[in-house]
C-alpha positions as CSV (number, residue, x, y, z in Angstrom):
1,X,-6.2,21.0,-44.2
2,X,-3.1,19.6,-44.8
3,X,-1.0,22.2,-43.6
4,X,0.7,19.8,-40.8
5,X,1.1,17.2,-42.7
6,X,3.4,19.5,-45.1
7,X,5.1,20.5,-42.5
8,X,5.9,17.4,-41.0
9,X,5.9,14.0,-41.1
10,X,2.7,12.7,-38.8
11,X,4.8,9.7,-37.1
12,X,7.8,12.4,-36.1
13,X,5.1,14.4,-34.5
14,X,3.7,12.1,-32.4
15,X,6.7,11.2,-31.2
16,X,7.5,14.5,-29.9
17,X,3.7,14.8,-28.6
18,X,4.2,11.4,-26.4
19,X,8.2,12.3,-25.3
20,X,6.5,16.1,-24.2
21,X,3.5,13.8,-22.4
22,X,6.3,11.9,-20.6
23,X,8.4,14.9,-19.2
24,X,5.5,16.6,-18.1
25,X,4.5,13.3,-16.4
26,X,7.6,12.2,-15.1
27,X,9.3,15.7,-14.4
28,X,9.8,16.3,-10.7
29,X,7.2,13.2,-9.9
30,X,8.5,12.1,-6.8
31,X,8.2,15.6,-5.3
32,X,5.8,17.4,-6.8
33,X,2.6,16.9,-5.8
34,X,4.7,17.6,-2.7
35,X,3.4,14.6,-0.9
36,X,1.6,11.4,-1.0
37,X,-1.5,10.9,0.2
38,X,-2.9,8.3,2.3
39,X,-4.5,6.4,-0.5
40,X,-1.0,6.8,-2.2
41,X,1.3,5.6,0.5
42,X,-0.8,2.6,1.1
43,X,-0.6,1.7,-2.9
44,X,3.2,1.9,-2.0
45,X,3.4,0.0,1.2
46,X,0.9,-2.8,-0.4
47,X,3.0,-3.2,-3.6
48,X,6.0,-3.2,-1.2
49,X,4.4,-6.0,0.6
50,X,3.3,-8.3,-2.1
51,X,6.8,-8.1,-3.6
52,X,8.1,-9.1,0.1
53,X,6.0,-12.1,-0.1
54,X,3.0,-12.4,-1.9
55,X,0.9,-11.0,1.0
56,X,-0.7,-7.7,1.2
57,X,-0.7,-5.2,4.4
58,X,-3.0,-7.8,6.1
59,X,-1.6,-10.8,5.1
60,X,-4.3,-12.0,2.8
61,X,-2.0,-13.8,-0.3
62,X,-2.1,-12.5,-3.9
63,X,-5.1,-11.0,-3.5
64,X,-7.3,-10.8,-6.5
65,X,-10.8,-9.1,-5.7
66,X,-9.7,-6.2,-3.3
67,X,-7.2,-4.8,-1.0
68,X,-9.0,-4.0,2.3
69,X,-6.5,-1.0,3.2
70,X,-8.0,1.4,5.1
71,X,-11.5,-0.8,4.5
72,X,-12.4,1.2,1.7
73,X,-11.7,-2.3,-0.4
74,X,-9.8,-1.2,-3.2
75,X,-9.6,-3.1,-6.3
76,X,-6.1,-4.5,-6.1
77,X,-4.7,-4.0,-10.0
78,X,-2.9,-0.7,-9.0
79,X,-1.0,-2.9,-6.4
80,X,0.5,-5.2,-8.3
81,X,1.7,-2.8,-11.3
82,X,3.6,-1.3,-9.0
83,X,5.5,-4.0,-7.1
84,X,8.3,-3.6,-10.2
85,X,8.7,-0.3,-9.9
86,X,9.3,-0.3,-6.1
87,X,11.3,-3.5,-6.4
88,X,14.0,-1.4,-8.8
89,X,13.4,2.2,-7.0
90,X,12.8,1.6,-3.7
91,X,9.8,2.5,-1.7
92,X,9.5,6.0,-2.4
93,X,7.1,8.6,-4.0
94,X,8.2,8.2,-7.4
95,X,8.1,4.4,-8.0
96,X,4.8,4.6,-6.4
97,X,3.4,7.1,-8.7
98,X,5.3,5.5,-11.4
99,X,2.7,3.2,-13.3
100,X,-0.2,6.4,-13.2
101,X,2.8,8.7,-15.4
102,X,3.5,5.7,-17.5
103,X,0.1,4.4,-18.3
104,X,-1.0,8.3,-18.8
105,X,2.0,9.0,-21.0
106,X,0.8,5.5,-22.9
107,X,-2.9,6.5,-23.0
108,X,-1.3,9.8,-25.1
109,X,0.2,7.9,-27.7
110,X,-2.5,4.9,-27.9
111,X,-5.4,8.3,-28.4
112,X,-3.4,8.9,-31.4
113,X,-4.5,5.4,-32.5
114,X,-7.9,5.5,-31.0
115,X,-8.9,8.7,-33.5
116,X,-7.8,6.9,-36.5
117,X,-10.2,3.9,-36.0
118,X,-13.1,6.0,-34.7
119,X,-12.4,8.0,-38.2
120,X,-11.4,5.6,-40.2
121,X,-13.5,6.7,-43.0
122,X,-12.0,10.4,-43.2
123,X,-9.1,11.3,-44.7
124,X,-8.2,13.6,-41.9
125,X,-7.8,11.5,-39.3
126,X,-4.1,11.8,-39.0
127,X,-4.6,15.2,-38.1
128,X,-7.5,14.7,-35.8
129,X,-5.1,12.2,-34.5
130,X,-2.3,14.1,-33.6
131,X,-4.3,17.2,-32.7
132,X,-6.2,15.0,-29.9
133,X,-2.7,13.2,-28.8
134,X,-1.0,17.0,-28.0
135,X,-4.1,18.0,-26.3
136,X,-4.4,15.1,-24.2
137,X,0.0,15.5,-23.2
138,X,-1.2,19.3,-22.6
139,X,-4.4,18.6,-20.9
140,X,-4.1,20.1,-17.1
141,X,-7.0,17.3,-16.2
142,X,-4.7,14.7,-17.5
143,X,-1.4,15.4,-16.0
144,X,-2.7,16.5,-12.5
145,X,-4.6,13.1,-12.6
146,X,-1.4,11.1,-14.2
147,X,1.1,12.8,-11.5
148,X,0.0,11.1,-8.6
149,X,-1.0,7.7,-7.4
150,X,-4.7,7.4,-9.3
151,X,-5.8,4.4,-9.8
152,X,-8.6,6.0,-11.9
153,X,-5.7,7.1,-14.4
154,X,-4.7,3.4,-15.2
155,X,-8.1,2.5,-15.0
156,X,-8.8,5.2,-18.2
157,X,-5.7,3.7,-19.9
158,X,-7.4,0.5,-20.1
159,X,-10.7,1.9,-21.1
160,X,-9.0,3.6,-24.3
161,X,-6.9,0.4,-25.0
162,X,-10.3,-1.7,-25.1
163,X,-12.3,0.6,-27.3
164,X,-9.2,1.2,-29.6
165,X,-8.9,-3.2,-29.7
166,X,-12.5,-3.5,-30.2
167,X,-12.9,-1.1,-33.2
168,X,-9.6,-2.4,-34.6
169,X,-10.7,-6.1,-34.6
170,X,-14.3,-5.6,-36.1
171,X,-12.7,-2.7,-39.1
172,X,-10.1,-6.3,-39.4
173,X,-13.3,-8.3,-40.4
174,X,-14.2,-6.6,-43.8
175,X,-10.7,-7.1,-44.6
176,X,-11.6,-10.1,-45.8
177,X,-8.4,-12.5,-45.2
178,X,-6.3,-9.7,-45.2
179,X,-4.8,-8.7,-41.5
180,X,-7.2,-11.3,-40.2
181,X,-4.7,-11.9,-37.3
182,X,-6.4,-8.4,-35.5
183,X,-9.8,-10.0,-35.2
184,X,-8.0,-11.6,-32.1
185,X,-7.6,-8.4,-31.0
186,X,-11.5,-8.6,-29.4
187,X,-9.8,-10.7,-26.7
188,X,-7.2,-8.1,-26.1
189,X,-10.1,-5.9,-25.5
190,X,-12.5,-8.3,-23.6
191,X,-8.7,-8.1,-21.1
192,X,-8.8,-5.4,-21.1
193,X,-12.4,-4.0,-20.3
194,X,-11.9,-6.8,-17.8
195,X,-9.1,-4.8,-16.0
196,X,-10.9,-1.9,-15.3
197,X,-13.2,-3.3,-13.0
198,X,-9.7,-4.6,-11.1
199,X,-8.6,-1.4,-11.2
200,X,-11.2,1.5,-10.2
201,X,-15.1,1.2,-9.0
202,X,-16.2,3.7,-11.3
203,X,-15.1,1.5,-14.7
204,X,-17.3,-1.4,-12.8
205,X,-20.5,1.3,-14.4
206,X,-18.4,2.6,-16.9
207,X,-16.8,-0.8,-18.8
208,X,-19.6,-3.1,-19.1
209,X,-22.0,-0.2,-20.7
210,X,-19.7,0.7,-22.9
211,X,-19.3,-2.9,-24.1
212,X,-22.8,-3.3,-24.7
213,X,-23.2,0.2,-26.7
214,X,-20.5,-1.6,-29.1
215,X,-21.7,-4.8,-29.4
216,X,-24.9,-3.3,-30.0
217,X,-23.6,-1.1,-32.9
218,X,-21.6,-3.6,-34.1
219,X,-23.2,-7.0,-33.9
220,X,-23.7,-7.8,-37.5
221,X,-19.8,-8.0,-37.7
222,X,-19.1,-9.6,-34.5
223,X,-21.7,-12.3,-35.8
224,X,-19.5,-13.0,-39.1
225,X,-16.8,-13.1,-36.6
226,X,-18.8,-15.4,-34.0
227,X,-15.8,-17.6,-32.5
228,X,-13.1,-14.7,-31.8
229,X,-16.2,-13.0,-30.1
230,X,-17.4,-16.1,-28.3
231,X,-13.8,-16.7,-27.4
232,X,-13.2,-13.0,-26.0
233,X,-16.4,-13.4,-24.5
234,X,-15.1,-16.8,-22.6
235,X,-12.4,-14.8,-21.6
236,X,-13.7,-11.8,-20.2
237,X,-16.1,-13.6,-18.1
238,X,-13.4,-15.9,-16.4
239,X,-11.3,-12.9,-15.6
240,X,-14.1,-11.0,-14.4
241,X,-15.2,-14.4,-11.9
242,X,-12.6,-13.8,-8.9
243,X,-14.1,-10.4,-8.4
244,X,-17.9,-11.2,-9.2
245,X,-18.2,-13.0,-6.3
246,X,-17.0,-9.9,-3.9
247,X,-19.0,-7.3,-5.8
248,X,-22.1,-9.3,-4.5
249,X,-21.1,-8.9,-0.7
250,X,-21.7,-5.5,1.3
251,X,-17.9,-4.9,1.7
252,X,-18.0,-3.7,-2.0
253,X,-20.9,-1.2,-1.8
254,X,-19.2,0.5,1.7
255,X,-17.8,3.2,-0.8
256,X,-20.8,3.8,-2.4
257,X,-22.8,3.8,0.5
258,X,-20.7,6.3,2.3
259,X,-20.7,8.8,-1.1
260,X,-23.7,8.1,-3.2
261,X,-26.8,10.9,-3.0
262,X,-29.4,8.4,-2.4
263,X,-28.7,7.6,1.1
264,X,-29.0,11.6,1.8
265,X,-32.2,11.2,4.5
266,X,-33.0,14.9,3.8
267,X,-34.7,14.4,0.5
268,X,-37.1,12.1,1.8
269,X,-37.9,13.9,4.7
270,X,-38.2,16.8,2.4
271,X,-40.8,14.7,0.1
272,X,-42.5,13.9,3.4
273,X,-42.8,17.5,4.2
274,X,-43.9,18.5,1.2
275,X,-46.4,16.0,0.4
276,X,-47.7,16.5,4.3
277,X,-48.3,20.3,3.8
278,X,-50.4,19.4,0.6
279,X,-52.9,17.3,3.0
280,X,-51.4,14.1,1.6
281,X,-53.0,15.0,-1.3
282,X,-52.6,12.2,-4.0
283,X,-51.5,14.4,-6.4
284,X,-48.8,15.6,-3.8
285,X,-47.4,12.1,-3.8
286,X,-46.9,11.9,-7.3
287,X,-44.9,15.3,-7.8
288,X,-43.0,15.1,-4.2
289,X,-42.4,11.1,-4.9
290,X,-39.2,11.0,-3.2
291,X,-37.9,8.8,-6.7
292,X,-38.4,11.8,-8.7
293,X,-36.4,14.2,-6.3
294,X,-33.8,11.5,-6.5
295,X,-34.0,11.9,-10.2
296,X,-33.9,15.7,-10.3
297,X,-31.0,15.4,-7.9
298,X,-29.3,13.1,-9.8
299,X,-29.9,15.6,-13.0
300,X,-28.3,17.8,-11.3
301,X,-25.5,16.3,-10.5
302,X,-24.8,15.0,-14.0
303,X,-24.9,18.3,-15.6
304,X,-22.4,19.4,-12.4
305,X,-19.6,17.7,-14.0
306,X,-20.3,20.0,-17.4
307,X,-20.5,23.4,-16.0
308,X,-18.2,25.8,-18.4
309,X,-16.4,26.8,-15.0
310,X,-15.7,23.4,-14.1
311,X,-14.3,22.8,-17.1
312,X,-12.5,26.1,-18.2
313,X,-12.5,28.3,-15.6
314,X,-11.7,27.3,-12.4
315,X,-11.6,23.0,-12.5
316,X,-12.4,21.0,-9.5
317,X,-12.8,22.4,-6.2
318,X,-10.4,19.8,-4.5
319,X,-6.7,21.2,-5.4
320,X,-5.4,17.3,-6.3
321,X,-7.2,17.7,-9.3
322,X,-7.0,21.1,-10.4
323,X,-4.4,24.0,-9.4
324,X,-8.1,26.1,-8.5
325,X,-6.1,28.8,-11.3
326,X,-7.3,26.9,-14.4
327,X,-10.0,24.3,-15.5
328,X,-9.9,20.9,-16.1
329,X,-9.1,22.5,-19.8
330,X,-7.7,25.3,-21.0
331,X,-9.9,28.4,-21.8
332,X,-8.7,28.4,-25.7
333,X,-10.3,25.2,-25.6
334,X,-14.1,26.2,-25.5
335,X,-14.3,27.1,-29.1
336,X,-13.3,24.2,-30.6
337,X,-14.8,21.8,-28.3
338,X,-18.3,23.4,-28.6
339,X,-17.8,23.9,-32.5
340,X,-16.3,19.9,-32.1
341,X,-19.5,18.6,-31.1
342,X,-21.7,20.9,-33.6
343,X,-19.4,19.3,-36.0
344,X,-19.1,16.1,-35.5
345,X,-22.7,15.6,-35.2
346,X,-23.3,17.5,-38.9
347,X,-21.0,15.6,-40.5
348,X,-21.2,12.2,-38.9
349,X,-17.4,10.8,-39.8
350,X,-17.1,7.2,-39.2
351,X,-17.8,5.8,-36.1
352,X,-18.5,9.4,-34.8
353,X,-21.3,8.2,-32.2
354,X,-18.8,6.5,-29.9
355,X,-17.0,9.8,-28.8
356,X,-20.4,11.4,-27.4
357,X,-22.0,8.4,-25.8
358,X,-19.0,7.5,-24.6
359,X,-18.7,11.2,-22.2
360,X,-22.3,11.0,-21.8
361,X,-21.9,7.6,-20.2
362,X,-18.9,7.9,-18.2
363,X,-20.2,10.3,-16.5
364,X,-23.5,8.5,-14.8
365,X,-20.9,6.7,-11.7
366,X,-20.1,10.3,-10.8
367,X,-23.5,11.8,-10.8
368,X,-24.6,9.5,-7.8
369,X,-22.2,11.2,-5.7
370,X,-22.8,13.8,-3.6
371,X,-19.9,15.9,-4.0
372,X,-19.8,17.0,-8.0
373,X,-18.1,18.0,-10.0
374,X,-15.7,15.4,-9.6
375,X,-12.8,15.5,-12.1
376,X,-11.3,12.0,-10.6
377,X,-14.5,9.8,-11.0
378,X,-15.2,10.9,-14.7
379,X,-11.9,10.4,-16.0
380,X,-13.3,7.8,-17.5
381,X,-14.0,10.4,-20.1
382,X,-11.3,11.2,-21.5
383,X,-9.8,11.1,-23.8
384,X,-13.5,12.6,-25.3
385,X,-13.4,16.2,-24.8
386,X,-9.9,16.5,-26.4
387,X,-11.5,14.4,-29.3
388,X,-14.2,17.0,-29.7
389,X,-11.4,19.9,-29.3
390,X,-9.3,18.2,-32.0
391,X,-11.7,17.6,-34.2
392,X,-13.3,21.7,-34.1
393,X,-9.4,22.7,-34.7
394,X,-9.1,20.2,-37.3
395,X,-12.2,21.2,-39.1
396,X,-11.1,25.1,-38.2
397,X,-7.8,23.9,-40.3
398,X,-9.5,22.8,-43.3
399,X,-11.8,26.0,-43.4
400,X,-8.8,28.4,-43.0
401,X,-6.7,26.2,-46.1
402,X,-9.9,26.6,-48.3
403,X,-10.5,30.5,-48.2
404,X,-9.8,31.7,-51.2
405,X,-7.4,34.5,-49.1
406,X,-4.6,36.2,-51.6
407,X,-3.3,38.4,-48.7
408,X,0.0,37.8,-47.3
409,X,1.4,39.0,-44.4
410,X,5.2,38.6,-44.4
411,X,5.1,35.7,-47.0
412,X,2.8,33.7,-45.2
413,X,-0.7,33.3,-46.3
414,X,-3.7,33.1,-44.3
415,X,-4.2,29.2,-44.2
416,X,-1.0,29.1,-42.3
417,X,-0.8,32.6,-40.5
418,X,-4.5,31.9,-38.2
419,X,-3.3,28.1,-37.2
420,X,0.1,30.0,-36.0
421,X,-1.5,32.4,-34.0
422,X,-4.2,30.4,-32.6
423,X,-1.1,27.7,-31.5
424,X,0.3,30.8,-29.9
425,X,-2.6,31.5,-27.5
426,X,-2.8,27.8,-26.7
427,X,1.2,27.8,-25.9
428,X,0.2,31.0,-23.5
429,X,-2.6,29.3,-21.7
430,X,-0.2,26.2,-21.2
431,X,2.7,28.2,-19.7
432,X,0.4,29.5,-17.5
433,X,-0.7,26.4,-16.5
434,X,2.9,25.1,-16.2
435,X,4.2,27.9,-14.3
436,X,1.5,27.9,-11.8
437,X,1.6,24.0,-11.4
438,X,5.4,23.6,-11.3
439,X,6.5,26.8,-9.2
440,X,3.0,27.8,-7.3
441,X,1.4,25.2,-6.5
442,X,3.2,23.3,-4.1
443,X,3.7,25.8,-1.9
444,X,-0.4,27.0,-1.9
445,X,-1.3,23.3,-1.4
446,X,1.2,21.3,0.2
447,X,-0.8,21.4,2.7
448,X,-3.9,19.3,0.8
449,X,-1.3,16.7,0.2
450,X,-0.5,15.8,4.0
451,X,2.5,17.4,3.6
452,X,4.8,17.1,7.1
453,X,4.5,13.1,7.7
454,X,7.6,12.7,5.6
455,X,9.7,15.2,7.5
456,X,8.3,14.4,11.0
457,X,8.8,10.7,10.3
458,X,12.8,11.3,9.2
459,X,12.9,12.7,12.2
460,X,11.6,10.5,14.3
461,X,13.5,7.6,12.9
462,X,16.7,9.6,13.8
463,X,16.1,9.7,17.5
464,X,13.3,7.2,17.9
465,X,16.3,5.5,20.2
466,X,15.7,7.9,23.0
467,X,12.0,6.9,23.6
468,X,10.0,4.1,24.3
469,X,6.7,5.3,22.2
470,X,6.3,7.5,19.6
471,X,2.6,8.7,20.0
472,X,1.5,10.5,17.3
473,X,-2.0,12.7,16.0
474,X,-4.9,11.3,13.6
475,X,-5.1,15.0,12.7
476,X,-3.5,14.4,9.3
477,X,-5.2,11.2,8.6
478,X,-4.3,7.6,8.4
479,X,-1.2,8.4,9.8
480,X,-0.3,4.6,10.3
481,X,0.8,3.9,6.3
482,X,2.7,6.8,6.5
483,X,5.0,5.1,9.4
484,X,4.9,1.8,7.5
485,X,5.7,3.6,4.3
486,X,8.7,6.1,5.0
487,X,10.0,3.5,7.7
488,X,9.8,0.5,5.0
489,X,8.6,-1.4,7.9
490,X,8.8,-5.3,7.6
491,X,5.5,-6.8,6.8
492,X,5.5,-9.4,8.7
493,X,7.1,-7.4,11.8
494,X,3.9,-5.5,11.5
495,X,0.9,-7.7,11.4
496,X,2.8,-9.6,14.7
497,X,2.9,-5.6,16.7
498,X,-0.1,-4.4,14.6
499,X,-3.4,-2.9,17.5
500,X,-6.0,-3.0,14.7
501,X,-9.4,-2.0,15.2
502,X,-13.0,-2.7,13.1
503,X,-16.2,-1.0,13.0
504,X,-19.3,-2.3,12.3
505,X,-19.3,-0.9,9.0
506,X,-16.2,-2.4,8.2
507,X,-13.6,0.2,8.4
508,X,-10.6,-0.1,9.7
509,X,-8.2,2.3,11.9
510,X,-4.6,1.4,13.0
511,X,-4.2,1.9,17.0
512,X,-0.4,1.1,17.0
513,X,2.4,-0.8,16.0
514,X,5.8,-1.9,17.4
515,X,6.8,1.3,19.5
516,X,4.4,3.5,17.2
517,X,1.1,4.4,18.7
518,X,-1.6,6.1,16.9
519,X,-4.7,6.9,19.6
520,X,-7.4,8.6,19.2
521,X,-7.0,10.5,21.9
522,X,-4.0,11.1,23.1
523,X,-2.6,9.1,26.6
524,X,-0.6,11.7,28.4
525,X,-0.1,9.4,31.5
526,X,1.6,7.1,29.5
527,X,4.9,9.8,29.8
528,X,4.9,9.3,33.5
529,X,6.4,6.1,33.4
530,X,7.8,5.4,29.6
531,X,9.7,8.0,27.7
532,X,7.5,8.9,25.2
533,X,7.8,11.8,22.1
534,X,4.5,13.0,21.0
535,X,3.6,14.7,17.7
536,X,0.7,16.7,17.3
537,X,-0.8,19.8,15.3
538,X,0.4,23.3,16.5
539,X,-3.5,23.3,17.5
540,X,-3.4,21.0,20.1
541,X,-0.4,21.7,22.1
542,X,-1.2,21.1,26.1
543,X,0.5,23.2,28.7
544,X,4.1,23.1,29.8
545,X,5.6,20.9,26.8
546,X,9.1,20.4,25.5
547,X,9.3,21.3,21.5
548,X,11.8,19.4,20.0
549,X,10.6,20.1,16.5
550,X,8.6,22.0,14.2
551,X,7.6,21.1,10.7
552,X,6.6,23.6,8.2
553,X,4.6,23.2,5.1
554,X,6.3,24.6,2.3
555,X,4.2,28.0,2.4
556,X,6.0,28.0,5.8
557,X,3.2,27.4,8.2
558,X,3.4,25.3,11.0
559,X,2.1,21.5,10.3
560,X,3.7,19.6,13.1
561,X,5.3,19.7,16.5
562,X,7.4,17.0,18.0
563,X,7.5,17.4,21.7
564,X,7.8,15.8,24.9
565,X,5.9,16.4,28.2
C-alpha cells in the first residue's frame, strides 16, 4: 500500500496535484468557455458596480440578502468576491470567472485535508488523500463547473471548508490540552456553513442538514466542548439573520417556484383522472393520492442524478456542464467508485458515514427540480464520489502490494506494474477529455454560451457615433448586461437612462438604456425619423435591409446581423 509513499514524498505530491488543479482551472479562462453567460456578465457588472460605489446594478447599497439581477434574487456572496478581481483586471471574462477557478483549485488542496480527518483512524489516509485531491484536479464535473462564473462552485468550497473545520475541531477535543487552539475552529465552520446559504440556494437544503447530521454524531464531544460550540453557534445564527428575514418573503421562493416539480399541474390532473376512472373509489384515492405521485416523482428524480450514463458516459445534457463526449467522471472511474462504496461500508474507517450521507443528502435540492440530472445543483456533492473512487484505488493498492506475486516483468514486480498501467488508462481517458474540452468544444458549443454579444457589441461601440439608437434582439437573452458589461457602462449613468420593466411575478426585463434599446418587438418606424442600427438573428431579417455586419460563432455559423433599414 505504500507504494506512493516510496516513491514520493506525500506533501511534494500535492503540491503538483493542486498547481495541475490551477492550470487546468486558470488555462485559457477568460476565453474558453467562449463566452459569458448572462448570469455571468451580471456577476461581473454587479461586482463592477459595488466596487464603483457600494451600490449594486439597482442601486440598493451593500446588499446583504440578494442581488435582484435579472429578478431571480441571487444570493449576493459571489458579487462581492469578485469586486477585487475586477478592481485589478478590469471588467472582463477572466476576473469575473476568477474567484470560481480559485476557490475550485482551493477546494483541491483543502480535499486533501478533508480525507485525513474523515480517516483519521487509518493509516492510509495519506494516500486516500492524495488519490482523492488528483481526482478531484482531473475531475471533468469539477473543472467545467470551476471554469465559469458558478456560484455553486464557491458555494461547494465552503461546504468542504465547514465539514473539514468541524471534524478538525471536535478530533482537537480528545487532545486533551494539546492543540486546544483548533476547537475554535467550530466557529470557522459555523462561517463558513453560514456562507453557503449567501452564496447558492441549493446549500440553503444542503448546509443546515448537514450540520445537524454532525452534531448529531458528534454531540457527546461538542457537549465537553459546550462554549466554543455555543459560541459558533452565536455566530452562525447572527450571520445567517440579514438573510433569514428575505428567505421568509415570496421573492426568495420565485426560483423554486418557476423549477420545482411540485407545481407541475399535470400530476394532479393525472391523480384526478385516475382516481375518476376508478368511480372515486376510496381505495383509488389512496393509491392515486396526488402526495404519493409527488413522491414517486420525486424518486425518480433523485435516482436521475445517479444514472451510470449521467455519470460516466455521457454527463449532463446541458453542454456548460459537460462536453456531451464524457460524463461527469471518467469511465475508469466506475470500478473503483462502486468497489469504493462496497468498501467503505465493510470496513467502516473512521468517520466513514459522513462521505455517503453526505452525497445522499446533497442531492435532495436537486431532485425537486424538474429538469434532472443536474450536475450544477448537486455539486454540493463533491468532493464525495472522488472520495469513494480514491478510496477503491487505494484499497485496490494495498491488495496488489500484498500478493504474494514473484513474477517480474522488466524488473518491476506486480504491486507496482498493475498501479502503472491502471494510471495509464486514467491518463488516456483524461487526454481525451482535455483534448475535446480545450480544442473541440468551443467551437461545437459556442453557441450555448451566447457567443456573438461580445463581437457585435465591439462593434457597435466603434460606430455607435453614426446612430441615434442601437436597437437590438432578446433572441440571445438578457441582452442588456451584456451592453452594460463589455461597454463598462457607468452605474450611475445607467439607473438615471435605465426603461425597466416588472412583472407580477417579480421579474425583471431591461427595455433600454441611454441610446441602447432592447424591445420586445422590434420598432421599425423608429428609423424613419432617427438613425437607428438594428441587430438581430439571421432568422429575423425583414425585407430590403442594409447588412453592415455579420457575426459568426466559432463553428462559423451566422449568430448576428448588424443592419440598418
Amino acid at each position: 500500500m505504500l507504494v506512493v509513499r516510496k516513491l514520493f514524498n506525500w506533501k511534494l505530491l500535492l503540491l503538483l496535484i493542486v498547481l495541475l488543479a490551477a492550470f487546468l482551472r486558470f488555462y485559457q479562462l477568460g476565453s474558453n468557455p467562449p463566452s459569458l453567460t448572462w448570469d455571468e456578465a451580471a456577476w461581473g457588472y454587479n461586482a463592477y458596480s459595488l466596487g464603483v460605489n457600494g451600490k449594486d446594478e439597482f442601486g440598493r447599497f451593500l446588499p446583504h440578502d440578494y442581488l435582484e439581477s435579472f429578478g431571480d434574487f441571487k444570493p449576493p456572496l459571489y458579487a462581492y468576491l469578485d469586486v477585487l478581481p475586477v478592481k485589478i483586471l478590469g471588467l472582463n471574462e477572466t476576473a469575473t470567472r476568477f474567484p470560481s477557478a480559485f476557490f475550485g483549485t482551493l477546494t483541491v488542496l483543502l480535499t486533501f485535508f478533508l480525507v485525513r480527518r474523515i480517516f483519521n483512524t487509518s493509516k492510509n489516509r495519506n494516500v486516500i488523500g492524495i488519490l482523492a485531491a488528483l481526482f478531484l484536479a482531473i475531475s471533468p464535473w469539477h473543472i467545467m463547473l470551476s471554469r465559469a462564473a458558478f456560484e455553486a462552485n464557491v458555494a461547494s468550497f465552503f461546504v468542504v471548508l465547514g465539514v473539514w473545520a468541524f471534524l478538525a475541531s471536535v478530533q482537537a477535543a480528545e487532545l486533551s490540552g494539546r492543540r486546544s487552539y483548533e476547537r475554535w475552529l467550530l466557529v470557522v465552520s459555523a462561517i463558513s456553513f453560514t456562507l453557503t446559504m449567501y452564496t447558492f440556494n441549493t446549500e440553503r437544503i444542503v448546509s443546515p442538514l448537514l450540520v445537524i447530521l454532525l452534531a448529531l454524531a458528534f454531540w457527546k464531544k461538542l457537549w465537553k466542548m459546550k462554549k466554543v460550540a455555543i459560541i459558533s453557534a452565536v455566530v452562525g445564527i447572527i450571520i445567517f439573520l440579514p438573510t433569514f428575514r428575505f428567505l421568509l418573503t415570496p421573492q426568495a421562493g420565485l426560483r423554486f417556484q418557476e423549477v420545482n416539480i411540485f407545481s407541475d399541474i399535470n400530476v394532479v390532473k393525472t391523480a384526478n383522472q385516475e382516481i375518476a376512472n376508478d368511480n372515486n373509489a376510496f381505495w383509488s384515492k389512496i393509491i392515486h393520492n396526488r402526495r404519493l405521485l409527488y413522491s414517486v416523482d420525486f424518486a425518480q428524480h433523485y435516482f436521475d442524478n445517479l444514472s451510470p450514463s449521467f455519470l460516466f458516459i455521457k454527463g449532463d445534457g446541458n453542454p456548460k456542464f459537460s462536453t456531451q463526449s464524457t460524463g461527469q467522471m471518467y469511465i475508469w472511474d466506475i470500478v473503483f467508485f462502486v468497489g469504493g462504496i462496497l468498501l467503505l461500508l465493510r470496513k467502516k474507517e473512521g468517520n466513514w458515514w459522513l462521505v455517503p450521507l453526505w452525497l445522499l443528502v446533497g442531492i435532495i435540492p436537486a431532485a425537486t427540480a424538474q429538469q434532472t440530472p443536474h450536475a450544477l445543483r448537486i455539486e454540493a456533492t463533491l468532493p464525495t464520489f472522488q472520495i469513494f473512487t480514491a478510496y477503491g484505488f487505494a484499497a485496490f493498492l494495498d491488495w496488489t502490494k500484498r500478493q504474494d506475486l514473484k513474477l517480474k516483468i522488466y524488473s518491476f514486480n506486480m504491486g507496482i506494474l498493475l498501479p502503472v498501467v491502471l494510471f495509464v488508462l486514467l491518463f488516456m481517458n483524461f487526454v481525451y477529455f482535455y483534448h475535446e474540452y480545450f480544442y473541440q468544444y468551443p467551437y461545437e458549443y459556442s453557441g450555448e454560451w451566447q457567443y456573438g454579444y461580445k463581437q457585435s457589441i465591439d462593434y457597435v461601440m466603434s460606430v455607435q457615433n453614426k446612430y441615434d439608437y442601437i436597437q437590438m434582439t432578446h433572441a440571445l437573452g438578457r441582452p442588456y448586461i451584456y451592453y452594460l458589461f463589455y461597454t463598462k457602462t457607468n452605474p450611475e449613468v445607467y439607473r438615471k437612462t435605465a426603461i425597466i420593466h416588472r412583472d407580477a411575478f417579480g421579474f425583471v426585463t431591461i427595455l433600454g438604456f441611454g441610446k441602447y434599446l432592447f424591445p420586445e418587438n422590434y420598432n421599425y418606424n423608429l428609423s424613419k425619423t432617427k438613425k437607428v442600427l438594428y441587430i438581430n438573428t439571421p432568422y429575423n431579417l425583414p425585407k430590403n435591409i442594409k447588412i453592415q455586419k455579420t457575426f459568426y460563432l466559432l463553428d462559423g455559423q451566422p449568430a448576428l446581423v448588424a443592419y440598418t433599414i
